[in-house]
ZALUMDO-180272 format. One record per residue (C-alpha): residue number from 1; residue in three letters; x, y, z. Coordinates in pm, 1 decimal. Layout:
// ZALUMDO-180272
REC	NUM	ALA	X	Y	Z;
...
***
This chain:
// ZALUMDO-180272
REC	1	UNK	6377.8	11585.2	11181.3;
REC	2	UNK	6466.5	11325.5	10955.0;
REC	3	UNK	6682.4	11422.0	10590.0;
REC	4	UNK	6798.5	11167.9	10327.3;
REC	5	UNK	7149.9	11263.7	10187.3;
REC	6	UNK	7408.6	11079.4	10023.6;
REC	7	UNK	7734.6	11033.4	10219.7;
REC	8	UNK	8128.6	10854.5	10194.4;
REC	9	UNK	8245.8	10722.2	10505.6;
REC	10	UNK	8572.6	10852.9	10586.7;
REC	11	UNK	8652.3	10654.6	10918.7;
REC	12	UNK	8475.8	10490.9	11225.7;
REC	13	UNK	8595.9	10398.2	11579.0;
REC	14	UNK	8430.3	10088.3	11808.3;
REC	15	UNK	8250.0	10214.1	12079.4;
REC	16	UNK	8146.6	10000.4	12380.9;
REC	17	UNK	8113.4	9676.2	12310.1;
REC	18	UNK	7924.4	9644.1	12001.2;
REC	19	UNK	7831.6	9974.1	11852.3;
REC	20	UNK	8061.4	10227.7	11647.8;
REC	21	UNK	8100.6	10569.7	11608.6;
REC	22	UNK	8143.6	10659.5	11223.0;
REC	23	UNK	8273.5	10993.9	11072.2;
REC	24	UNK	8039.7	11077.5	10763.2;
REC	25	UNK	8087.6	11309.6	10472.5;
REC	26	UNK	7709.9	11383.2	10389.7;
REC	27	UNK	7584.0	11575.3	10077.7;
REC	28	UNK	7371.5	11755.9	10311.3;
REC	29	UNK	7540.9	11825.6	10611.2;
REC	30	UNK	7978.2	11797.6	10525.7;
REC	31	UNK	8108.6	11604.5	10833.2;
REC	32	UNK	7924.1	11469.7	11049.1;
REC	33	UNK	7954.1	11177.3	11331.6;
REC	34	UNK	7718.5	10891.1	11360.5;
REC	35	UNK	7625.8	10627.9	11682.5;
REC	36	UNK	7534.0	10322.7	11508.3;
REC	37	UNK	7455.6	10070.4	11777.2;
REC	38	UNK	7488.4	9680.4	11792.4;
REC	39	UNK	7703.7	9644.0	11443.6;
REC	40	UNK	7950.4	9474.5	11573.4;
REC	41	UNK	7724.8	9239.4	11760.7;
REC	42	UNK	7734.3	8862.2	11641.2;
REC	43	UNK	7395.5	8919.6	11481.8;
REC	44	UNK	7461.1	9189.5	11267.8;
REC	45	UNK	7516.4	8991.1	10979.0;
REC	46	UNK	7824.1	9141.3	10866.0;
REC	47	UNK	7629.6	9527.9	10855.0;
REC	48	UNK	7990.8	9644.5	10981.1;
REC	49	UNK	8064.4	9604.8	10606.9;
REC	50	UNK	7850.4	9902.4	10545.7;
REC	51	UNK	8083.9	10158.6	10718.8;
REC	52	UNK	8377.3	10078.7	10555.4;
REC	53	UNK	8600.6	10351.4	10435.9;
REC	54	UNK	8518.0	10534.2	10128.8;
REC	55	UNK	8185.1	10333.4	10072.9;
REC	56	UNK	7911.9	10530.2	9921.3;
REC	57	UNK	7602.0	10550.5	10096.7;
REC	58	UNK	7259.2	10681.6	10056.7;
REC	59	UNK	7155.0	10764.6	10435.4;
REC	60	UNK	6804.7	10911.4	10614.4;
REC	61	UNK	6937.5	11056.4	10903.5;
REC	62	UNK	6877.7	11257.8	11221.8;
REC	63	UNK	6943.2	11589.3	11230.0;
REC	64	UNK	6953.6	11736.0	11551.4;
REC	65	UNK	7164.2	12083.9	11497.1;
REC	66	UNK	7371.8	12134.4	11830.1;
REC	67	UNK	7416.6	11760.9	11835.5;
REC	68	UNK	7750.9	11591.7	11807.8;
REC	69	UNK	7696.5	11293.2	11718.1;
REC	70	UNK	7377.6	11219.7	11602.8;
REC	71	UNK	7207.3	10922.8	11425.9;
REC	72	UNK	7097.9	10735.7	11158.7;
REC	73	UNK	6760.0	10573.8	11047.1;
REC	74	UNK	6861.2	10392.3	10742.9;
REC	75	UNK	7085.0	10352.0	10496.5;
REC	76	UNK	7202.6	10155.9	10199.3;
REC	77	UNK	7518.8	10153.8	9933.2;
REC	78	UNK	7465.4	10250.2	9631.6;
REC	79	UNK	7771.4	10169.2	9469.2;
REC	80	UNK	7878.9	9828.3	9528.0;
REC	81	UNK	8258.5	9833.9	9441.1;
REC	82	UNK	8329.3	9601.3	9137.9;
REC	83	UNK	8719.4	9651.0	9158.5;
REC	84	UNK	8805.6	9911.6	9433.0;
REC	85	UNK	8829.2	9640.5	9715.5;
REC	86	UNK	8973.3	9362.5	9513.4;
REC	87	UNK	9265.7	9565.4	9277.7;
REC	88	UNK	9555.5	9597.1	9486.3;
REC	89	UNK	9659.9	9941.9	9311.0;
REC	90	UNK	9269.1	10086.6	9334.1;
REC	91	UNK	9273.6	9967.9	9701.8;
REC	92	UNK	9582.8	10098.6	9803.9;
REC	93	UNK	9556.3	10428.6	9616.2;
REC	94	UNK	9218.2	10436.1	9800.3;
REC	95	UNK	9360.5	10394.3	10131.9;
REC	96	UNK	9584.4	10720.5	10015.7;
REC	97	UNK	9274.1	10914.6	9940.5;
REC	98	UNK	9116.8	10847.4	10230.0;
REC	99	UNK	9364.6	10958.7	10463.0;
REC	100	UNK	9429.0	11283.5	10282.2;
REC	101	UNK	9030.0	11356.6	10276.5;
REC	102	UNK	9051.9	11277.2	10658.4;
REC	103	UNK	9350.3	11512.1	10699.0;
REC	104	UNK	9220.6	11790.0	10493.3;
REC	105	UNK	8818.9	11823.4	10518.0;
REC	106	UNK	8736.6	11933.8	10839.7;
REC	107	UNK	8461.8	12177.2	10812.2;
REC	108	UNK	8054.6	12118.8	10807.0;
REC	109	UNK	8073.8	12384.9	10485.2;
REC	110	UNK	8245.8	12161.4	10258.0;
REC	111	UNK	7940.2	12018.6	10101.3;
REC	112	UNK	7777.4	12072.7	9707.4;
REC	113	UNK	8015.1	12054.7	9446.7;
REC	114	UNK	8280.0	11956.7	9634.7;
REC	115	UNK	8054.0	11610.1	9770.1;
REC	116	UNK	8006.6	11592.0	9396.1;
REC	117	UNK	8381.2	11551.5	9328.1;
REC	118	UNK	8483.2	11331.6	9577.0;
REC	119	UNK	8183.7	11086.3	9545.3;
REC	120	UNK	8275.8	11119.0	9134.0;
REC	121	UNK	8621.9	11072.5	9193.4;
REC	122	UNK	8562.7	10696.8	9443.2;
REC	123	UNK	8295.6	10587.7	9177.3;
REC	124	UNK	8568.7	10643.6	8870.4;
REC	125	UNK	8863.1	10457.5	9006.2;
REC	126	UNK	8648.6	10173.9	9060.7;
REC	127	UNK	8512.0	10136.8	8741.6;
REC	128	UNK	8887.5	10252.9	8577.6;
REC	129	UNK	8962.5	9989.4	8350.6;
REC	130	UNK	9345.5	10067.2	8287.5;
REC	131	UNK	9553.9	10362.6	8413.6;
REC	132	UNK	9489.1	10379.9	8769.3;
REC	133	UNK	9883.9	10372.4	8920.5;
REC	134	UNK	9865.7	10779.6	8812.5;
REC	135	UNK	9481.9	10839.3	8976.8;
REC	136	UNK	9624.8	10968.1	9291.5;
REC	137	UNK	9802.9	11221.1	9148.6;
REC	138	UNK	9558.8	11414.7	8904.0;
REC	139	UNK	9304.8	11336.9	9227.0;
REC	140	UNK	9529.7	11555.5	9473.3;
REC	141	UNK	9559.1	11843.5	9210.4;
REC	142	UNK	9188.0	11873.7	9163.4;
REC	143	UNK	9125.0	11832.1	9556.0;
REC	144	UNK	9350.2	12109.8	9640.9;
REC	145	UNK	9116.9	12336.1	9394.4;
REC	146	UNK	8806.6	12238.0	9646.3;
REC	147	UNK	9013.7	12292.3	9950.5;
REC	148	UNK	9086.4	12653.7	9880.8;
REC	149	UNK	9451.6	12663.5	9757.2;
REC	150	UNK	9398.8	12515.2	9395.8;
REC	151	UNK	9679.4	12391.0	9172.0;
REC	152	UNK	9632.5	12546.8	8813.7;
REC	153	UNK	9957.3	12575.4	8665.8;
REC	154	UNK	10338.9	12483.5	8724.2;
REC	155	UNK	10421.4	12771.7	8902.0;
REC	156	UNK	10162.4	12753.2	9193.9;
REC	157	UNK	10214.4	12405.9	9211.2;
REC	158	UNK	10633.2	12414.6	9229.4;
REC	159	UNK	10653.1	12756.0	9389.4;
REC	160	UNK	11074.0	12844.4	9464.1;
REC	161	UNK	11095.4	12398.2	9356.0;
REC	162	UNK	11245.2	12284.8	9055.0;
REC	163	UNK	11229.7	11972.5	8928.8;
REC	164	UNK	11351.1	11848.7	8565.3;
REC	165	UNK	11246.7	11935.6	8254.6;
REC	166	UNK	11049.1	11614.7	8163.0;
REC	167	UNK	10896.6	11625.7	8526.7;
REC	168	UNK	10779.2	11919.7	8478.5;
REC	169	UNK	10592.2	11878.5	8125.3;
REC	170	UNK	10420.8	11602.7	8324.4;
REC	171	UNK	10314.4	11797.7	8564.9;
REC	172	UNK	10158.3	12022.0	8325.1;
REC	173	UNK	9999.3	11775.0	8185.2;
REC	174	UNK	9836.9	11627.1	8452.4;
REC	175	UNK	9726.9	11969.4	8597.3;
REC	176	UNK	9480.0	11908.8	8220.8;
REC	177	UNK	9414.9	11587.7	8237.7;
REC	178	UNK	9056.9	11481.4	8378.9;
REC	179	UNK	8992.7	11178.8	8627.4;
REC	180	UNK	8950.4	10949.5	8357.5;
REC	181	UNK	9261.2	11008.3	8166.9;
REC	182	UNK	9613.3	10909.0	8226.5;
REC	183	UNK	9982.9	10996.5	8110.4;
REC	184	UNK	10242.9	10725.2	8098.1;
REC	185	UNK	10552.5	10766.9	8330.3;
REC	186	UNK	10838.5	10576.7	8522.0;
REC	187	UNK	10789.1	10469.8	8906.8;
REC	188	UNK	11034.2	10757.4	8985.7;
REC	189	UNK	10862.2	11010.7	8821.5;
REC	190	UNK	10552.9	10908.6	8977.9;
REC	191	UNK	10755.2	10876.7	9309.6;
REC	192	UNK	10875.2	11239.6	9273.3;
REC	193	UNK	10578.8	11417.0	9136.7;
REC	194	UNK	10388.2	11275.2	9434.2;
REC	195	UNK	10641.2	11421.8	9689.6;
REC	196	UNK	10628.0	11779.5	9479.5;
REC	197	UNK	10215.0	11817.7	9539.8;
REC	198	UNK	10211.4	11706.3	9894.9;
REC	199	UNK	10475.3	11978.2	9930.9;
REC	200	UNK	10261.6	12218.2	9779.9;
REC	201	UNK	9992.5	12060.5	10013.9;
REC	202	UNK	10232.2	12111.4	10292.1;
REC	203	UNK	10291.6	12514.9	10193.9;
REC	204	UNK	9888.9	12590.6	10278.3;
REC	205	UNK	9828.7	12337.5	10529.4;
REC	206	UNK	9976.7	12325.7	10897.6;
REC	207	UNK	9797.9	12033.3	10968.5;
REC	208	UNK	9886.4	11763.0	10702.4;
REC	209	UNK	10171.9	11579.7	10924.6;
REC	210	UNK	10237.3	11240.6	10831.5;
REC	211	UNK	10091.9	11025.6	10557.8;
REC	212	UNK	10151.9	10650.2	10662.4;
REC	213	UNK	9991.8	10512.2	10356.5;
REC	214	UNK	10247.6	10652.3	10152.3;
REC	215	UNK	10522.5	10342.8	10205.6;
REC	216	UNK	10253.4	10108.9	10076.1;
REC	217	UNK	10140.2	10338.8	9773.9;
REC	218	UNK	10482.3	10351.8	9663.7;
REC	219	UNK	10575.2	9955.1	9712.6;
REC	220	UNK	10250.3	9845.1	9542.6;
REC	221	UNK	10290.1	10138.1	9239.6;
REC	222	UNK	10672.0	10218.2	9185.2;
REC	223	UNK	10856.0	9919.8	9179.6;
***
């Protein structure tokens, strides 16, 4: 049967020798795994542009149930990035979010609300006008809330941790603050506030292992 959902792509992988195989987080569905044959072809008129990490899509697709990789029938973006690809902070803190949402959503259940966020959350640092070098880390707090663990205060968020005094009123505030907003801070604040969630990431999750985009983030915001 056919379904129209909205969906982010979170990855994709060339298969053969002109076709891909893309991961898809669908409104619908969570994640699922599309055969889309012939993009890569010379032909395809640049369609590969399409499946692009964290571009938003608005898909009819396929929906066999004990399929694993199924496919789709059509599909469009509906949210053009104005800024996302061309800001090197927005692009680079969207390479971060991407490979945490690949590392932590795993299940088909994750759908709803939590679609809601995350396509909210892509659309708002592209359009952010100022403030984006502190997206990432009010982001992470409000993902962890959708993943099952979620930061509300200091304490769950530091557990046996310290960290200093002003650190820590930052952290509260940015535990309040919405996607939108922003709190000014220094490079190493930001540096150290990041390491202090992904611990608290690391203390529910055994499968978070190593963030490579994290180098870059921290060249292109803290220096």
């Amino acid at each position: 049967m056919l379904y129209k959902t909205r969906g982010i792509v979170f990855r994709f992988t060339k298969y053969g020798e002109t076709s891909i195989i893309v991961n898809i987080f669908t409104e619908s569905f969570g994640l699922q795994s599309y055969i889309v044959n012939g993009v890569r072809s010379k032909t395809a008129k640049n369609k590969i542009a399409l499946f692009q990490p964290l571009t938003l899509l608005e898909l009819v697709v396929y929906n066999k149930e004990n399929a694993n990789i199924k496919r789709i029938k059509e599909l469009k973006c509906v949210h053009p990035f104005q800024s996302l690809s061309s800001d090197i902070k927005k692009s680079t803190i969207g390479m971060f979010m991407i490979e945490m949402m690949n590392k932590t959503i795993k299940e088909e259940s994750h759908t709803g609300d939590f679609f809601s966020f995350l396509f909210n959350s892509i659309q708002t640092l592209d359009l952010l006008e100022e403030g984006a070098e502190n997206f990432h880390l009010i982001f992470l707090l409000k993902l962890s809330r959708y993943l099952g663990f979620g930061a509300h205060s200091i304490s769950e968020v530091l557990g046996h941790r310290m960290i200093g005094d002003d650190e820590e009123k930052l952290l509260a505030i940015l535990l309040t603050l919405n996607l939108q907003e922003t709190v000014k801070m220094t490079g190493v604040q930001r540096k150290n506030l990041l390491e202090i969630i992904l611990l608290f990431y690391a203390d529910h999750l055994d499968y978070l292992g190593e963030i490579r985009s994290i180098p870059i983030l921290r060249e292109v915001l803290d220096n």
